[in-house]
C-alpha positions as CSV (number, residue, x, y, z in Angstrom):
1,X,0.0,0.0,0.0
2,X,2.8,2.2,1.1
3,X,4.7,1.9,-2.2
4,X,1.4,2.2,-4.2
5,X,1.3,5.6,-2.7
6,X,4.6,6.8,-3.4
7,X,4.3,5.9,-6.9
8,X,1.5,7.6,-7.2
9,X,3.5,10.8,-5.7
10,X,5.7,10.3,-8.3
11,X,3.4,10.4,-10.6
12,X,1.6,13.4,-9.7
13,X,4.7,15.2,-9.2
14,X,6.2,14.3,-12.8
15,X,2.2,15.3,-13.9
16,X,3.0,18.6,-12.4
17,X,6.2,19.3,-13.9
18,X,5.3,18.1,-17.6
19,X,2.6,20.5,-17.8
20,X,5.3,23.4,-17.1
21,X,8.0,22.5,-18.4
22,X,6.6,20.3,-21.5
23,X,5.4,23.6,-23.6
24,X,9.1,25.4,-22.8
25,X,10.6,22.0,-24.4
26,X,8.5,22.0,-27.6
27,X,9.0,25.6,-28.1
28,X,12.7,25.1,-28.1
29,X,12.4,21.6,-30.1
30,X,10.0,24.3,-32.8
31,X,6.7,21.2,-31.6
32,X,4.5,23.6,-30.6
33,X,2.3,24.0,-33.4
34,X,1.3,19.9,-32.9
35,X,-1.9,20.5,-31.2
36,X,-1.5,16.5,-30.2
37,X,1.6,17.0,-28.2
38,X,1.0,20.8,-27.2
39,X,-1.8,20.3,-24.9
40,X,-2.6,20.3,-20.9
41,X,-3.6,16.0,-20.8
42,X,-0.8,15.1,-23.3
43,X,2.2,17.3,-21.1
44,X,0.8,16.0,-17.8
45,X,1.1,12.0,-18.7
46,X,4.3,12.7,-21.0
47,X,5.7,14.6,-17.4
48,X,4.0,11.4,-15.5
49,X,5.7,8.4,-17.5
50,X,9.0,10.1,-18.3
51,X,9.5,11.2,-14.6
52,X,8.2,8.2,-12.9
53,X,10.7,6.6,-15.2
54,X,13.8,8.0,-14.5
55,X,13.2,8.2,-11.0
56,X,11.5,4.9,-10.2
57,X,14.4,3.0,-8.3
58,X,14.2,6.2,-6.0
59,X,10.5,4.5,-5.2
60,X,12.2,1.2,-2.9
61,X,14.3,3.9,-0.8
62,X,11.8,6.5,-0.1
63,X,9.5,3.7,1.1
64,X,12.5,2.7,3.3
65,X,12.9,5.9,4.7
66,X,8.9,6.9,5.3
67,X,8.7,3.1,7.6
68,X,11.8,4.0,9.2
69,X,10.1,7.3,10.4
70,X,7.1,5.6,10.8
71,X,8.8,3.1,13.4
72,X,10.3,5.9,15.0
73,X,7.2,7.6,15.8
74,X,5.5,4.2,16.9
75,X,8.0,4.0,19.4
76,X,8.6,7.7,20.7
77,X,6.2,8.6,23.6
78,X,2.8,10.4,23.0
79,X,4.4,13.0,25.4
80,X,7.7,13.7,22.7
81,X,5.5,13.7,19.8
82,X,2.9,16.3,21.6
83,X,5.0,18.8,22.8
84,X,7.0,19.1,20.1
85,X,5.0,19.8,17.7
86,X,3.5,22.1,19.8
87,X,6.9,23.9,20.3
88,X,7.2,23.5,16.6
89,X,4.2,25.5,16.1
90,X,5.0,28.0,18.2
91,X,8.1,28.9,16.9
92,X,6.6,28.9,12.9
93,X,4.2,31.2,14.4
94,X,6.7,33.5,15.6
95,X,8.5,33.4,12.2
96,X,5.7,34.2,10.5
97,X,4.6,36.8,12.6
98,X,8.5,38.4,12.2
99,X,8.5,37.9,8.5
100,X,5.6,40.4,8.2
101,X,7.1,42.6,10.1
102,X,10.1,42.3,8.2
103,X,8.5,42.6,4.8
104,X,7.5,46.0,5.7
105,X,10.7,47.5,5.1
106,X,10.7,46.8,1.5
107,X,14.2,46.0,1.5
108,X,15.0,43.0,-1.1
109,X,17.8,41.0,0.4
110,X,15.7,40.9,3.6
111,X,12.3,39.9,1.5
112,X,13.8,37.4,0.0
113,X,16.4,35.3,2.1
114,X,15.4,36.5,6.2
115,X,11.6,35.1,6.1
116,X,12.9,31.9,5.3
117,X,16.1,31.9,7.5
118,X,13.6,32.7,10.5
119,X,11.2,29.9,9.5
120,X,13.8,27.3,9.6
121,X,15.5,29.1,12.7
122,X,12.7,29.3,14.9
123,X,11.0,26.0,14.1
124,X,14.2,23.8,14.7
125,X,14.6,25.8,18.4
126,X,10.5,26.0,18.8
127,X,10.9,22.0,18.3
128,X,14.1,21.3,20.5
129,X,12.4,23.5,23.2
130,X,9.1,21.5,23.5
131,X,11.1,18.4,23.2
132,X,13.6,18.8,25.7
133,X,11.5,21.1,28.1
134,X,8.3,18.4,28.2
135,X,8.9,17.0,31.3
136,X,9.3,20.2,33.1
137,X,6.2,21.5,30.9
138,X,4.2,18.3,32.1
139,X,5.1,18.7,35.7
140,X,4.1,22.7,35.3
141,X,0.2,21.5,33.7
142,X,0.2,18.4,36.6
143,X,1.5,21.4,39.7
144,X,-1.8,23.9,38.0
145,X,-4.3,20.8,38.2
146,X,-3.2,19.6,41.3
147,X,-3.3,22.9,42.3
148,X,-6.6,23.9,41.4
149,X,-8.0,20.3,43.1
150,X,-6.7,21.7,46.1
151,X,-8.7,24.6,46.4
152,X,-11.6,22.6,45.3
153,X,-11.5,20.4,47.7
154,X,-9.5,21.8,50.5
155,X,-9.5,20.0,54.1
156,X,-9.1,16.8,52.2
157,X,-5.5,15.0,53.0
158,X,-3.5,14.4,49.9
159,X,-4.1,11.1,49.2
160,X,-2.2,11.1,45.7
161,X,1.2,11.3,46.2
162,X,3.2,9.4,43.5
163,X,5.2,6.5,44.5
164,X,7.8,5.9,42.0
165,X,9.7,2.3,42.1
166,X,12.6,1.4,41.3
167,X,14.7,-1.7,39.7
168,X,15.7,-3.1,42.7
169,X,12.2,-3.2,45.0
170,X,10.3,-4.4,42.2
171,X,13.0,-7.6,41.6
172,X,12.6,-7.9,45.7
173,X,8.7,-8.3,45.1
174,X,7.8,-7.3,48.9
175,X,6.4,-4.5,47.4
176,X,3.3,-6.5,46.4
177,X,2.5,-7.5,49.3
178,X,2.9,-3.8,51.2
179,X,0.4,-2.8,48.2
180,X,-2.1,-5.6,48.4
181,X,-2.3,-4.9,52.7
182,X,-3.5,-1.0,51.6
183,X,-0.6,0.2,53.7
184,X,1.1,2.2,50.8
185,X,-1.1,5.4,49.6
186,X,-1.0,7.5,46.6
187,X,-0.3,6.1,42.7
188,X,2.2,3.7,42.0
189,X,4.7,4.7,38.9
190,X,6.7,2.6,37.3
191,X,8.7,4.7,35.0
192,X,9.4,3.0,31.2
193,X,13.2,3.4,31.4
194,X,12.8,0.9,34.9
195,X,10.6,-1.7,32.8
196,X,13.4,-1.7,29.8
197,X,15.7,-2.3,32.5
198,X,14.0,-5.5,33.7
199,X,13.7,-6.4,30.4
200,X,17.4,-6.3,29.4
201,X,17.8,-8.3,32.8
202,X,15.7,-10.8,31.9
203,X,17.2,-11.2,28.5
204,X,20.7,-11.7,30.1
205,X,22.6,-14.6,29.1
206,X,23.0,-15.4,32.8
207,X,20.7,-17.2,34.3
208,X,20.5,-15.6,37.5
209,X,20.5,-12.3,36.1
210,X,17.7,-13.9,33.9
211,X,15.5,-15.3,36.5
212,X,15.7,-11.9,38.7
213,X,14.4,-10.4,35.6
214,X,11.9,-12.1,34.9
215,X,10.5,-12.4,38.7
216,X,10.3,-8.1,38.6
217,X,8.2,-8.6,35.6
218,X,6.2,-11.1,37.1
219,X,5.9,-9.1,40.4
220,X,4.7,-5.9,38.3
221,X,1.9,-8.1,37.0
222,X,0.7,-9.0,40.3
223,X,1.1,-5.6,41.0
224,X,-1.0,-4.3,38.5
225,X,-3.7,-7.1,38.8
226,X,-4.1,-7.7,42.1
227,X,-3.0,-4.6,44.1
228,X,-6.1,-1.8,45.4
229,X,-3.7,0.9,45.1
230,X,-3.4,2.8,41.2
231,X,-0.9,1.7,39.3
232,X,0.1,4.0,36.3
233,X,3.3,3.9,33.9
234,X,5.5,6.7,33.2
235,X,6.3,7.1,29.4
236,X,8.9,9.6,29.4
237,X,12.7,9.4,29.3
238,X,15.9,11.9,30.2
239,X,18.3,11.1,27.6
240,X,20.9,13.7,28.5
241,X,20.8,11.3,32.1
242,X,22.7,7.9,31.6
243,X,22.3,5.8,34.9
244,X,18.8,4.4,35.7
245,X,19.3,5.9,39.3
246,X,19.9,9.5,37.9
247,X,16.6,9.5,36.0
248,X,14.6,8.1,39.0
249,X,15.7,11.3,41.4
250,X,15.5,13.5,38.6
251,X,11.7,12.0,38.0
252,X,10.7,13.0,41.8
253,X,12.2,16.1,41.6
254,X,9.8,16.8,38.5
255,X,7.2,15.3,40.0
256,X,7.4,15.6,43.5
257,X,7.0,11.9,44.0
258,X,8.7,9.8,46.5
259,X,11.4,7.1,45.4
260,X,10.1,3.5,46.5
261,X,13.7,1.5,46.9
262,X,15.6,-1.4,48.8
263,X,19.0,0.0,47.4
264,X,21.0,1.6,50.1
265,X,23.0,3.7,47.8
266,X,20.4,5.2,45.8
267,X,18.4,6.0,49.2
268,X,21.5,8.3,50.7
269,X,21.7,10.0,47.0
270,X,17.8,10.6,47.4
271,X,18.7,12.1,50.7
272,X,21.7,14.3,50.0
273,X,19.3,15.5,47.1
274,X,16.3,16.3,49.6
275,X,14.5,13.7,47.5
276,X,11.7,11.8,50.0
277,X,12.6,8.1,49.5
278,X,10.9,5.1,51.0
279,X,13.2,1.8,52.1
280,X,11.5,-1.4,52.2
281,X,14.4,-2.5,54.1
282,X,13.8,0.0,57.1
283,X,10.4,-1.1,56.7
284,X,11.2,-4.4,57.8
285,X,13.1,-3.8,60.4
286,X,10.7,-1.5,61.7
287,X,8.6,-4.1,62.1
288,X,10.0,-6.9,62.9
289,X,9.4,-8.0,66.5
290,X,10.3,-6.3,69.7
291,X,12.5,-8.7,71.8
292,X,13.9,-7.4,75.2
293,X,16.5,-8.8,77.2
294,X,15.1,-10.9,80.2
295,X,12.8,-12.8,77.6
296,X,12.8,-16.3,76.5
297,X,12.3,-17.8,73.5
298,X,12.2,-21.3,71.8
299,X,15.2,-21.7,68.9
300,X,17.0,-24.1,67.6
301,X,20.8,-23.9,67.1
302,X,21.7,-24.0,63.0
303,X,25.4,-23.6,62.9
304,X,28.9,-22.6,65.4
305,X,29.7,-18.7,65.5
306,X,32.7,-16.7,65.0
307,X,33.7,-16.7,68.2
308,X,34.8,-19.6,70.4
309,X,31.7,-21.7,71.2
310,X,28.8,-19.9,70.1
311,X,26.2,-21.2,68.3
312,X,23.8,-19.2,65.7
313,X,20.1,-19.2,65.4
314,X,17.5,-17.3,63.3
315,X,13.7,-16.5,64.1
316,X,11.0,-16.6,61.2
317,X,11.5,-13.3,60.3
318,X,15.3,-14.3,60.0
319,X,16.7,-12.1,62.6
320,X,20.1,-13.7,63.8
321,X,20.6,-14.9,67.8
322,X,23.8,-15.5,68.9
323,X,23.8,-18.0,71.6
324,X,26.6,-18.1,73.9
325,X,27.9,-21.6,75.2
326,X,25.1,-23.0,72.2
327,X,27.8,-24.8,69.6
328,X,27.3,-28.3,71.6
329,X,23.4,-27.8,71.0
330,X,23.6,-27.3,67.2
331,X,20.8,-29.2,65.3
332,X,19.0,-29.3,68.4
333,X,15.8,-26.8,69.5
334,X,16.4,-25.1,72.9
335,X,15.5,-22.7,75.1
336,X,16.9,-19.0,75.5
337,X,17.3,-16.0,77.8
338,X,17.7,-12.6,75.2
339,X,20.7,-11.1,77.1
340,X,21.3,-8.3,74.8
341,X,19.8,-6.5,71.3
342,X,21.9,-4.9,69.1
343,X,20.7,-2.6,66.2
344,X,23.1,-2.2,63.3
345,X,23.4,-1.6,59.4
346,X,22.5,-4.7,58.4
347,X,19.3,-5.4,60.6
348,X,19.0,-6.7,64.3
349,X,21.4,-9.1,66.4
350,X,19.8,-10.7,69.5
351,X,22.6,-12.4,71.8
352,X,21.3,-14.9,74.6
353,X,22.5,-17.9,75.9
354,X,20.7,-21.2,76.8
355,X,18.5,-21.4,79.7
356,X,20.0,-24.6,81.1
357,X,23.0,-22.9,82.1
358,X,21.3,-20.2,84.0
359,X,19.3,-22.6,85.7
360,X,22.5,-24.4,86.3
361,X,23.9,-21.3,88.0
């Protein structure tokens, strides 16, 4: 279909060009006088055929390059496409509207040559400055609406903050579960350069790479099916920003969302940027259960410890005890007295030490 068109094109345009040009020819050639030749029908199919003929193997490129741009337009966001045109616009207007000022003067040079300088001037910067400046334009329409919400319906809370995930706590899938308890408010975002992401990881050629990848994009399905909370994407991309991590701060600072991680490092760059972040990790320890020294508990001994006989235990939520004197009751369940609780980095350390021996004291 596509080719059928540009032939026709071709056509058309060799049509177009017989009936000018045609009549100079015949003059020249002394034809003129043949009323068969020297007539509007005859000169456009003569222009038709003999231009569509000398051009035609131009026909298999041009149809190359229009499903090239075609592709390219498929894939560019909505967001690209719409604001860039629309800068595009702008800046013809402007051009336009200078042009007839400048054709006031009467001056030739400037008649001639500056209208159309200006046109291509202003519509190549009116098209880089919607491009590049959408985000900041989107996030200028979103601040107005959300603004004008506010007043409507002031003494409401704001209930929707955007909660922008990253690579890593969508791969750790814990997130599906805060969202299916109703704990987490607001919108979930996942942005599109996050979900290529996952997709390149799942494509990896190792398989452990591959089957993280492909567990985030399972998880965002249960997100998106199961979960109470909205879920919405986020089509946009920075391309002046190279590192996944970048683009996520620089998408809260746009949108005054808060980043939704388990990665320590991007969580102290979303602090030393005044970005609010949310750790799924602090989460957890937050939560896990309050054990205080004097209490007793029920383990059973998995392995020796660093130091000289000790034995190491976990509870269900996989908080580590260190049992003093416990190596000779490995493999065996026994009972404890928490001597001590210590919070650190990397979660919560309970030390105790078995029971027997205190009653033995």
């Amino acid at each position: 279909m596509l080719k059928r068109i540009v032939q026709a094109c071709f056509l058309l345009l060799g049509g177009s060009l017989g009936i000018f040009l045609i009549p100079e020819l015949l003059k020249v050639m002394k034809l003129d006088t043949v009323s068969l030749i020297n007539n509007p029908y005859m000169t456009a199919i003569l222009g038709a055929l003999i231009f569509y003929f000398i051009t035609f193997w131009a026909v298999k490129y041009i149809v190359n390059i229009v499903k090239w741009l075609e592709d390219r337009l498929i894939k560019t966001p909505i967001t690209d496409i719409l604001f860039g045109s629309l800068g595009l616009t702008f800046g013809l207007i402007v051009a336009f509207l200078a042009g007839l000022a400048i054709n006031q003067m009467e001056i030739p040079i400037l008649n001639t040559f500056v209208p159309i300088l200006l046109t291509l001037l202003l519509g190549y910067l009116g098209f880089q400055v919607g491009f590049k400046k959408r985000d900041e334009l989107t996030t200028f329409f979103t601040a107005n609406k959300s603004g004008k919400k506010r007043d409507q319906e002031e003494g409401k809370s704001d209930a929707k903050t955007l909660k922008i995930l990253d690579t890593s706590v969508i791969i750790d899938g814990r997130i599906a579960d805060i969202c299916q308890t109703g704990f987490l408010d607001g919108i979930i975002v996942i942005p599109q350069f996050v979900l290529e992401e996952l997709q390149h990881i799942a494509d990896s050629s190792d398989a452990l790479k591959r089957n993280r990848g492909r567990r985030g994009l399972d998880i965002l399905n249960r997100i998106q099916k199961e979960a109470t909370i909205q879920v919405e994407m986020y089509e946009g991309d920075f391309e002046d920003v190279q590192e996944v991590d970048s683009k996520l701060v620089k998408l809260a600072k746009l949108t005054g969302g808060i980043v939704v991680t388990n990665d320590f490092n991007l969580n102290k760059v979303c602090e030393f940027q005044n970005v609010d972040v949310l750790n799924i990790n602090d989460l957890a320890n937050a939560v896990k259960p309050v054990v205080l020294p004097g209490e007793e508990l029920m383990v059973q001994v998995i392995k020796d410890g660093k130091e000289y006989n000790q034995g190491v235990a976990y509870l269900d939520d996989g908080t580590m005890i260190v049992v003093e004197e416990g190596r000779n009751y490995i493999g065996k369940r026994i009972e404890v007295i928490v001597t001590s609780v210590l919070q650190t980095s990397a979660g919560r350390m309970i030390f105790a030490k078995p029971k027997l021996l205190e009653k033995a004291l």
